[in-house]
N, C-alpha and C positions, 0 to 999 in steps of 0.2 A: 869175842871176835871183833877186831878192828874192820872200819866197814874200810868198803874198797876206795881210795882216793880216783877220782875221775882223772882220763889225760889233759893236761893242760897246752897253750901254745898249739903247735901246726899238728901233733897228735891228738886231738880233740877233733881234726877232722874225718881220720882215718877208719871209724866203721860206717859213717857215710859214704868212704872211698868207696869203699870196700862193696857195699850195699848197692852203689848205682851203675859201677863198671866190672863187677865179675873178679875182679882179681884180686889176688892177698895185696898189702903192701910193698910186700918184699918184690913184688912183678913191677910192680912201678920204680923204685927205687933201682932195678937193673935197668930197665928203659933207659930212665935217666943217664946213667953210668954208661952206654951207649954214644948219648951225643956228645961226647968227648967234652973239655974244658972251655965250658963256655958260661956266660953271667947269667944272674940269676933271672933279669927278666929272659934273657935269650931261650933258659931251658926253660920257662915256663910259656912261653910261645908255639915252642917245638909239641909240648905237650898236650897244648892246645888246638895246633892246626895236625898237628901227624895221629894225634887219640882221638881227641872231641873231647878232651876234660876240659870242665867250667874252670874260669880262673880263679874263684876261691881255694877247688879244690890242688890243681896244679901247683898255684903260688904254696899254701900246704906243703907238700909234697919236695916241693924243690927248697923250701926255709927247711924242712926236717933231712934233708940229702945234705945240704952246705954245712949244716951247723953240725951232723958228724962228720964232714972232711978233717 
């Protein structure tokens, strides 16, 4: 058995997400999808002041949302 490859990039943050604010990642990623089209520090702002998410993990979250647009 192949051992399991770890996530790499802004999914390597995601069971931390996961672990300090309660929710799966897929809640975050509709959040996001919410503040309409805006830049990426702009949603990582929203995320920050409208959640309480750290900007490690926010920035995370919104490089993994852009980069499947």
């Amino acid at each position: 058995m192949a051992p399991v490859e770890k996530p790499k990039g802004p999914a390597s943050y995601f069971p931390s997400i996961e672990k300090k604010y309660g929710h799966p990642i897929e809640h975050w990623l509709q959040v996001i999808r919410t503040f309409g089209p805006l830049k990426h520090m702009e949603l990582v702002a929203k995320l920050k002041s409208d959640h309480g998410l750290g900007h490690g993990h926010a920035n995370a979250l919104v490089a993994y949302f852009l980069a499947k647009q």
